[in-house]
C-alpha positions in Angstrom: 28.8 12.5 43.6 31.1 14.9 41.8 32.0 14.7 38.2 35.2 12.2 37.7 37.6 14.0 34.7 39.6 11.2 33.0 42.6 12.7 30.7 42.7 9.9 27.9 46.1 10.5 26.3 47.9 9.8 23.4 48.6 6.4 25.1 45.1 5.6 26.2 43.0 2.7 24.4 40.7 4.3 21.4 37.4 3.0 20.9 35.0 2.8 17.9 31.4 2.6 17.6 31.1 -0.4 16.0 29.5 -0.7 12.3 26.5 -2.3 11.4 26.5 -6.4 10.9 28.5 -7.5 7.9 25.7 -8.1 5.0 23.2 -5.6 6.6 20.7 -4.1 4.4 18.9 -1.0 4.2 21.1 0.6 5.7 19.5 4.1 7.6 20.7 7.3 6.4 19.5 10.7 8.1 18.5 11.6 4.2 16.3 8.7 4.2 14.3 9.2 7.7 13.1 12.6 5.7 16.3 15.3 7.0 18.2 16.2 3.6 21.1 18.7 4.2 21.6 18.8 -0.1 18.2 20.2 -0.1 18.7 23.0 3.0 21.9 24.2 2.8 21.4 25.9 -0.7 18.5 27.8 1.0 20.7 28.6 4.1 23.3 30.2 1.7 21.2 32.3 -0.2 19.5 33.6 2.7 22.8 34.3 4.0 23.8 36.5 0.8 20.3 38.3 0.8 21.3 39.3 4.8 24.7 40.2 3.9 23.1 42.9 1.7 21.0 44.2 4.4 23.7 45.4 6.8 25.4 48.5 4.2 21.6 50.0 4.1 20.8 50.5 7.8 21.5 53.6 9.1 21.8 52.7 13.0 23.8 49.9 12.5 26.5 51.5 11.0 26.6 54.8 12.2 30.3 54.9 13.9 28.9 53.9 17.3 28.1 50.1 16.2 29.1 48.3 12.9 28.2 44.7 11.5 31.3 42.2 11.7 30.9 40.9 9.1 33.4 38.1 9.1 31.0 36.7 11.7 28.6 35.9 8.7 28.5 32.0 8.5 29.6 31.1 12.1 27.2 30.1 14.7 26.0 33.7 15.9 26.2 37.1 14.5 28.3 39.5 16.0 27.8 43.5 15.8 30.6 45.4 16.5 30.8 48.2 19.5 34.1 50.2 20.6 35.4 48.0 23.5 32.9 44.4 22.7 30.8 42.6 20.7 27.2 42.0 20.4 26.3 38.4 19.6 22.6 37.1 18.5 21.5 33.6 18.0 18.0 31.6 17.2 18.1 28.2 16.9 15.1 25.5 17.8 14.9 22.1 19.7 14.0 20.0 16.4 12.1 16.9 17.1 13.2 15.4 20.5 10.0 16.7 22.4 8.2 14.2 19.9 10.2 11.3 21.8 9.1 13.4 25.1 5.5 13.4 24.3 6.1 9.4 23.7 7.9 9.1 26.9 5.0 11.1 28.7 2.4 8.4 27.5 4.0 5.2 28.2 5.9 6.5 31.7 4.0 9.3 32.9 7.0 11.2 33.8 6.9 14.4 31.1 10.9 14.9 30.5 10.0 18.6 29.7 12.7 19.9 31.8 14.9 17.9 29.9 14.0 19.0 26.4 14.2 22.6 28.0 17.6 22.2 28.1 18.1 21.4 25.2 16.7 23.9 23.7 18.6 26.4 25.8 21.9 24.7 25.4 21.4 24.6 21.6 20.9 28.3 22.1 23.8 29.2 24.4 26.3 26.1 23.0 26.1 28.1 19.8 26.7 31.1 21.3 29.8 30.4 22.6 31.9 29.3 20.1 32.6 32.4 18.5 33.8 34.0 22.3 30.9 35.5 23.5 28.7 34.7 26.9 25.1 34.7 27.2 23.3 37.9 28.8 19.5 37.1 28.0 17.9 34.0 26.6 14.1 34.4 25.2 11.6 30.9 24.7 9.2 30.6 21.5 6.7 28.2 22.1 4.5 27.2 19.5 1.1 25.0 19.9 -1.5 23.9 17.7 -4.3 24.0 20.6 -4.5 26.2 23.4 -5.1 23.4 25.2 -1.7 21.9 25.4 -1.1 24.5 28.5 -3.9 22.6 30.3 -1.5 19.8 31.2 0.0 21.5 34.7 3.0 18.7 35.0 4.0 19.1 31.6 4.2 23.1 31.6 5.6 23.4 35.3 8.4 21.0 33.7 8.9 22.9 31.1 9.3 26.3 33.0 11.4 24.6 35.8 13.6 23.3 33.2 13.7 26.5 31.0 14.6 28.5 34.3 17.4 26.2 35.6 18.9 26.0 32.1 19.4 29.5 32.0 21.4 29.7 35.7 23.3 26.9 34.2 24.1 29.2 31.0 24.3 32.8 33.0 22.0 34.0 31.4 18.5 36.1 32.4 15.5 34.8 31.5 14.2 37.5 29.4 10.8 36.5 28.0 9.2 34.8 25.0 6.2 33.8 23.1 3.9 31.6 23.0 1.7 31.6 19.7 -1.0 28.8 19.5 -0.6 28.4 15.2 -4.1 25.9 14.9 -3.7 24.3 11.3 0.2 24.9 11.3 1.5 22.5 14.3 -0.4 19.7 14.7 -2.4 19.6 18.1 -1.0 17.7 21.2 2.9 19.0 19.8 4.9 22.2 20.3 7.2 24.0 18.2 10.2 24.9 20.7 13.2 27.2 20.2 14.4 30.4 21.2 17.2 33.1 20.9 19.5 34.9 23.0 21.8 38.2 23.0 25.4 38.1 24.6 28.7 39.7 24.7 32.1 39.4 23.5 34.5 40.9 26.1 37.3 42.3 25.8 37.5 41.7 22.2 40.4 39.5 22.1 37.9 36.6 23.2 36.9 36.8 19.8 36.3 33.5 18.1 36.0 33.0 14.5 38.6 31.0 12.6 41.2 33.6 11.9 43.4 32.1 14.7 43.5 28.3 13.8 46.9 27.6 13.5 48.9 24.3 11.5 49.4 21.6 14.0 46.8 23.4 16.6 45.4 20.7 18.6 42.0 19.5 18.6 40.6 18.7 22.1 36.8 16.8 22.3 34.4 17.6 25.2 32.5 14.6 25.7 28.4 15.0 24.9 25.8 13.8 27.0 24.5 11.6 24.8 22.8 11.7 21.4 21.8 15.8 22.7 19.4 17.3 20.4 20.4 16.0 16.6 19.7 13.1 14.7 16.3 12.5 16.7 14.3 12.0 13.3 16.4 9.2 12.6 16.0 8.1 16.1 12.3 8.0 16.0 12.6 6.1 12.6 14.2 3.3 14.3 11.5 3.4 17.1 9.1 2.4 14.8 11.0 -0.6 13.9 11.6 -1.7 17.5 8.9 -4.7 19.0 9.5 -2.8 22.4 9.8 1.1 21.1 11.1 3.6 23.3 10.9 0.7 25.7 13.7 -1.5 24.6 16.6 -2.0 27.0 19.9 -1.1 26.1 23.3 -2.5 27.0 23.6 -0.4 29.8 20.1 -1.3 31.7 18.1 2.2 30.8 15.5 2.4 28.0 15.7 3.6 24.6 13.3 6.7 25.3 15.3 7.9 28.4 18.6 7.5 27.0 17.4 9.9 24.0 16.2 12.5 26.5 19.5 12.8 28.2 19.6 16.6 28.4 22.3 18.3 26.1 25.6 19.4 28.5 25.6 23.6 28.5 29.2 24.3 27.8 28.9 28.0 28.7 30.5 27.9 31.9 33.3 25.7 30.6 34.4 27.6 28.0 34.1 31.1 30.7 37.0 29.3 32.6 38.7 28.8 30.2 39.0 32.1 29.3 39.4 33.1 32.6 42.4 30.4 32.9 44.3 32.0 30.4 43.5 29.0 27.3 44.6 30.3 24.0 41.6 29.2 21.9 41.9 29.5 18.4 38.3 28.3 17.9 35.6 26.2 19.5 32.9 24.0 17.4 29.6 23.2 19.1 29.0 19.4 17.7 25.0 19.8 16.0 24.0 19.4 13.2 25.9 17.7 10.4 27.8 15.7 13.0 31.8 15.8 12.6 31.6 17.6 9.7 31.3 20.8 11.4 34.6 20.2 12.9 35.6 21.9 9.4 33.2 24.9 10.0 36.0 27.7 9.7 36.6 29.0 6.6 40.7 28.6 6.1 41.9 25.7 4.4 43.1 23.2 6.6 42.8 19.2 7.7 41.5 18.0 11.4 42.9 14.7 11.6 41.3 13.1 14.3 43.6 10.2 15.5 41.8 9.3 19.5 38.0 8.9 19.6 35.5 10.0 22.9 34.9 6.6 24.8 31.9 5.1 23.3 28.3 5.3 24.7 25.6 3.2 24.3 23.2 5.0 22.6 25.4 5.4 19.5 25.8 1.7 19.1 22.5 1.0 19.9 21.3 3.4 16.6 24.4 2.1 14.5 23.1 -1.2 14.9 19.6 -1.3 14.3 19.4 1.6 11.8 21.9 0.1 10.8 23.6 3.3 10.5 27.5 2.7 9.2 29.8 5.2 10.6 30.3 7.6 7.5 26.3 8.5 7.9 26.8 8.6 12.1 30.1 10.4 12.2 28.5 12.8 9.4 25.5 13.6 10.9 25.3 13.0 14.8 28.1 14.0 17.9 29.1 10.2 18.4 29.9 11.5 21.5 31.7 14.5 21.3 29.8 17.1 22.1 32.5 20.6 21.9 35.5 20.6 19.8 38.2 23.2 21.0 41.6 24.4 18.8 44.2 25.7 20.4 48.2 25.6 20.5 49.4 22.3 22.5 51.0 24.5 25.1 47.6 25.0 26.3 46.3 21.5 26.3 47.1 21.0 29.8 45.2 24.3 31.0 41.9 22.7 29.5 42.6 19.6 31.2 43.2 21.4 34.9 40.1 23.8 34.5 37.7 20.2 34.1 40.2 18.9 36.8 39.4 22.2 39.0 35.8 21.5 39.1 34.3 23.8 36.7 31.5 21.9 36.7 30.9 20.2 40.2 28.3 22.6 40.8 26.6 22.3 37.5 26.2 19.2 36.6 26.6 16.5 39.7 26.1 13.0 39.2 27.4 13.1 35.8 30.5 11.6 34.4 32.5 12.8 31.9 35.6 13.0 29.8 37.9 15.8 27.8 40.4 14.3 25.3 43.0 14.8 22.9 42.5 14.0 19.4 44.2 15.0 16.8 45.7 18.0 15.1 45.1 20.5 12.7 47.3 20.6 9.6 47.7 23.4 6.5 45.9 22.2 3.2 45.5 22.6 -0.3 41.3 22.1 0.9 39.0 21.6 4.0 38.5 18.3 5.1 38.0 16.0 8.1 39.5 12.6 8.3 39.2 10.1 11.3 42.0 7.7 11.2 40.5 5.1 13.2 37.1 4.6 11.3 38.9 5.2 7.3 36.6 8.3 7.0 37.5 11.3 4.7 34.8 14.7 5.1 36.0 17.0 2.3 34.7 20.6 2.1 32.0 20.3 0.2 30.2 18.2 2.0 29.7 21.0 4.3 28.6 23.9 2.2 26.8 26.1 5.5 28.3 29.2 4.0 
């Protein structure tokens, strides 16, 4: 069947994720399952200063025909500048979700390949977009620690079909890769999956990156498909601690593994008609890493308040309660559910509502249901910050130091 679009307005019920039991212990942070942000960002940044001195010594790049943006620096893709468009570039990896794949695989016998395909290509591409520019090429890196993983026909065919059908979903070529076999590095029976891709800004007033967000903009969520490609360490730590494993049933009827592998939504197509609708975006947020923290990615001082939360699902609670994971650690470091976030002037809410509404994505994604909503605004400030009314949380700017 066709995607359903449900408009949940100011008026609509909210829902929270609930947190874990009163008197819990040990609670689960993603610091704790072994991913510490405090001790990657500082790397992150000072590779990002070393870069920044790279661009004023190469001759090519700045020879009057193309020129680094350099305001670009720090968002989600890096842009060089031509007379009439941009050139974006973006590399970004799947993480650890094909671990739960290869779990999956033993105890099901169905490989999920194709799924973790996609989302490697829509952590690619997701990225891509939200600084206005559309995907041309998109190139795999697979790394093995035995030749022998490509000896499994099922898994590989899965993980081309996927790969392949990722990249029509994104409209983007397929333009190659590599596949190194690094014995001693990655461990045999595991891969190392990522990729990058090349696109386009064009015309150049699709040009995303912060200088447009406005006071009282609004913020509009795109729902996520699920728990989408972050936070799967901490997913697989509280595996470990389940009698059934991947196995155990949640609320809704599925399994723990195949809830995880829900493939990541590609927003590329979305965002396209949007432009091509005539949306004013002021900036767009692809949902990863760090969670709603990245909702205060652009560099301006302002506060997102976020008064109306995505509808919950059930792979959030399931995590938040047997972690436990309390909802400063979820909401700081997975989607929770909200998978895009999109600024723009409230003028234009409605156009965002009537592209989902006009079936941008009945072709794409069938069988799926999903929701856009409204919630919140975007206010000037002495600092950067996030708060969510509903849960009593506060995300100040330095708890996101990316740049």
């Amino acid at each position: 069947m066709l995607f359903f679009y449900r408009f949940l307005a100011i008026v609509a019920p909210d829902f929270c994720s609930p947190n874990p039991k009163e008197g819990a212990m040990d609670t689960m942070t993603y610091r704790s399952s072994g991913v510490n942000y405090d001790a990657m960002d500082p790397f992150k940044r000072a590779a990002q200063l070393a870069a920044r001195e790279t661009a004023p010594v190469i001759g090519r790049l700045n020879n009057g025909e193309f020129k680094e943006f350099e305001p670009s620096r720090g968002e989600s893709a890096y842009l060089i500048e031509a007379a009439k468009s941009y050139f974006a570039h973006v590399e970004e990896g799947l993480g650890t979700k094909n671990l739960v794949a290869d779990a999956m695989y033993q105890l099901t016998g169905k490989s999920y390949y194709d799924h973790i395909a996609q989302d490697t290509v829509a952590m690619i591409v997701n990225d891509m977009i939200t600084v206005g520019a559309l995907p041309l090429s998109v190139a795999m890196h697979l790394a093995v620690g035995d030749s022998a993983w490509f000896k499994d026909e099922q898994r590989s065919q899965d993980l081309i079909d996927g790969w392949q059908r990722a990249c029509i979903l994104a409209g983007a070529v397929w333009g190659g890769g590599e596949t190194p076999t690094l014995k001693d590095i990655v461990m045999p029976g595991t891969v190392v999956l990522s990729g990058s891709a090349m696109g386009l800004v064009k015309p150049k007033e699709r040009l995303l990156t912060g200088d447009r967000i406005k006071h009282n903009d609004a913020i509009i969520l795109v729902e996520s498909s699920g728990i989408h490609a972050n936070g799967l360490t901490m997913a697989r730590k509280i595996a470990d601690k389940l009698p059934e494993g991947y196995l155990t049933t949640l609320s809704g009827g599925r399994t723990y593994g195949e809830t995880l592998l829900d493939p990541t939504l590609i927003y590329v197509r979305f965002i396209e008609e949007c432009f091509n609708k005539g949306v004013d975006l002021h900036y767009v947020v692809n949902i990863t890493g760090h969670g709603w923290r990245k909702l205060m990615r652009a560099p301006g001082n302002f506060a997102y308040i976020v008064e109306h939360l995505p509808r919950p699902k059930p792979i959030f609670d399931f995590i938040q309660e047997h972690g436990p994971v309390d909802d400063r650690e979820a909401f700081g470091n997975l989607n929770m559910g909200a998978g895009l976030a999109l600024y723009l002037p409230h003028d234009d809410v409605k156009k965002v509502f009537g592209v989902l509404v006009g079936g941008w994505a009945g072709a794409v994604y069938p069988h799926i249901e999903t929701t856009c909503i409204y919630a919140g605004i975007i206010e000037a400030s002495d600092r950067r910050r996030v708060v969510i009314k509903l849960k009593n949380l506060e995300y100040v700017g330095e708890e996101l130091n990316i740049r």
